[in-house]
VEXZA-990050 format. One record per residue (C-alpha): x negated, y negated, z negated; residue number from 1; residue in three letters. Coordinates in steps of 0.001 Angstrom, whole numbers, plus 524288, in hexadecimal, padded with zeros to 5 digits. Each point is the difference from the previous one (the first is absolute). Last residue first. Example, Ala and Ser with C-alpha at 12.3 -4.5 7.8 and 13.67 -1.06 7.14 Angstrom:
<recs>
REC     X     Y     Z num residuo
REC 7CA9A 80424 7E41C   2     ser
REC 8055A 80D70 7FD6C   1     ala
</recs>
This chain:
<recs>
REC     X     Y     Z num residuo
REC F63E6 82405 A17CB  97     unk
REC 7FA1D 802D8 80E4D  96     unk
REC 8032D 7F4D4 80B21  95     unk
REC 7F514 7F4B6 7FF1D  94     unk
REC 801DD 7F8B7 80A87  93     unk
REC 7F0E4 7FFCA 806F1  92     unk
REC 7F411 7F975 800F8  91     unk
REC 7F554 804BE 80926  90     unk
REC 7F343 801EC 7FA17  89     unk
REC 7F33A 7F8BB 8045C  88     unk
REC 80292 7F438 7FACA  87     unk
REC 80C8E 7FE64 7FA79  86     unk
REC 808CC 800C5 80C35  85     unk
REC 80C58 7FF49 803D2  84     unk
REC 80442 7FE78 80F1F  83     unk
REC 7F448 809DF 8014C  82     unk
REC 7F9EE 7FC25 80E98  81     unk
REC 7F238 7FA72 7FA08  80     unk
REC 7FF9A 80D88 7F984  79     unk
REC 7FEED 80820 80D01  78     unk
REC 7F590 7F726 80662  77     unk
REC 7F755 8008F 7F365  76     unk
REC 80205 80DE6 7FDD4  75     unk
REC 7FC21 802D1 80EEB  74     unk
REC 7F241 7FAED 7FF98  73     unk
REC 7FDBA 800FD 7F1DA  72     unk
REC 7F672 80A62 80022  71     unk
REC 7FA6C 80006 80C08  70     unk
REC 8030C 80B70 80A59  69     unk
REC 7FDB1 80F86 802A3  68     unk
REC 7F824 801C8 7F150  67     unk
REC 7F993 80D82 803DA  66     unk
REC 80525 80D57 7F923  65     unk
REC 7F931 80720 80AF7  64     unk
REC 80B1C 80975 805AA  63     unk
REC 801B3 80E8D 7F93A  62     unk
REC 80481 80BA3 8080F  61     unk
REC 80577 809A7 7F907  60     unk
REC 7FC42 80EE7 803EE  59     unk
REC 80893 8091F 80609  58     unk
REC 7FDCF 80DAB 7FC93  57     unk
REC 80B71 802E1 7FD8E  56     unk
REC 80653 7FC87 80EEB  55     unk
REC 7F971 80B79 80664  54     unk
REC 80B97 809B9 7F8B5  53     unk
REC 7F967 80DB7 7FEAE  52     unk
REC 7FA72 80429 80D80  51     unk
REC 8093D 807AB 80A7A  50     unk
REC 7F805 80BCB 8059A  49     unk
REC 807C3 809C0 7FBB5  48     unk
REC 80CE0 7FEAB 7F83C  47     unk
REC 7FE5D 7F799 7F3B8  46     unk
REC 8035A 80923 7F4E0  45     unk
REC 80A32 7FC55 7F755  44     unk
REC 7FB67 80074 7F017  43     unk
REC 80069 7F03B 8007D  42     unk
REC 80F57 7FEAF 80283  41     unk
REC 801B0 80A65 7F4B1  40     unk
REC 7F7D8 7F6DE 7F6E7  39     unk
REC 80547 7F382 80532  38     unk
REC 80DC2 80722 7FD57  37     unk
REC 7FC91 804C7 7F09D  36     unk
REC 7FAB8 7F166 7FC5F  35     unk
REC 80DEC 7FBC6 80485  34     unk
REC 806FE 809AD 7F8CB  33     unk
REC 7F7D4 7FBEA 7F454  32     unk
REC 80135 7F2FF 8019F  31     unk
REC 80F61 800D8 80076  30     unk
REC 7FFFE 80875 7F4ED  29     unk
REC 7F71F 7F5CE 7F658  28     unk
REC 80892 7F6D5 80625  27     unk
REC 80AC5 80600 7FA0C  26     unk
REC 7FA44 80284 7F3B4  25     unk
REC 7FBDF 7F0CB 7FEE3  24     unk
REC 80BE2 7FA3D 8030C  23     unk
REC 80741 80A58 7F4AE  22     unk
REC 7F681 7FA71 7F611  21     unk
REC 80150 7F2F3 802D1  20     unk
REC 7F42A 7F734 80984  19     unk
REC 7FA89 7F3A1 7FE98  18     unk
REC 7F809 7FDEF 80A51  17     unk
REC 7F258 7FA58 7FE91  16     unk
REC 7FAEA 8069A 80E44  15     unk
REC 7F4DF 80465 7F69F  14     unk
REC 80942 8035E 7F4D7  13     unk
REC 80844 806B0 807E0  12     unk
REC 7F6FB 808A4 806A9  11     unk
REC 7FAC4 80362 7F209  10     unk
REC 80E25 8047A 7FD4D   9     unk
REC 80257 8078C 80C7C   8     unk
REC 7F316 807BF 7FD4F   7     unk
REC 802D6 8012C 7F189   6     unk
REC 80DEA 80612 8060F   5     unk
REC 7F75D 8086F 806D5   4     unk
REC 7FE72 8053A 80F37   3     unk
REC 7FFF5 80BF9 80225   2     unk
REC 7F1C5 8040F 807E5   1     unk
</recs>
């Protein structure tokens, strides 16, 4: 499968890069030659008796999302050491134009 210069384009758009005319031909090539390897690379046979890479079928492992301490608890001890405070935010010199 070549890879397109609509390919590279739509790729652009989702990764919202702005892209020339000459950027997006030679990525367009660069794809495509690396499209072409991963191809070749899948094509070799395994020798005998080794199994196709164990560590695909990995699944994620999820955690209960579970509160792990009281709201507040740490927020309150954190902002009571701001040198500058207004309430909850910490004041600071303002240093963009």
């Amino acid at each position: 499968m070549a890879v397109t210069t609509d390919d590279v384009k739509k790729l652009a758009e989702l990764s919202r890069l702005a892209l020339s005319e000459g950027e997006i031909e030679k990525l367009r090539t660069e794809i495509d030659s690396i499209v072409s390897y991963i191809d070749a690379v899948q094509k070799i046979p395994l020798p005998e008796g080794v199994a196709p890479s164990p560590h695909l079928d990995i699944t994620n492992v999820m955690r209960d999302d579970v509160v792990a301490h009281e709201g507040q608890a740490h927020s309150d001890a954190l902002t009571a050491q701001f040198p500058d405070r207004d309430g909850d935010y910490l004041r600071v010199k303002k240093i963009l134009g």
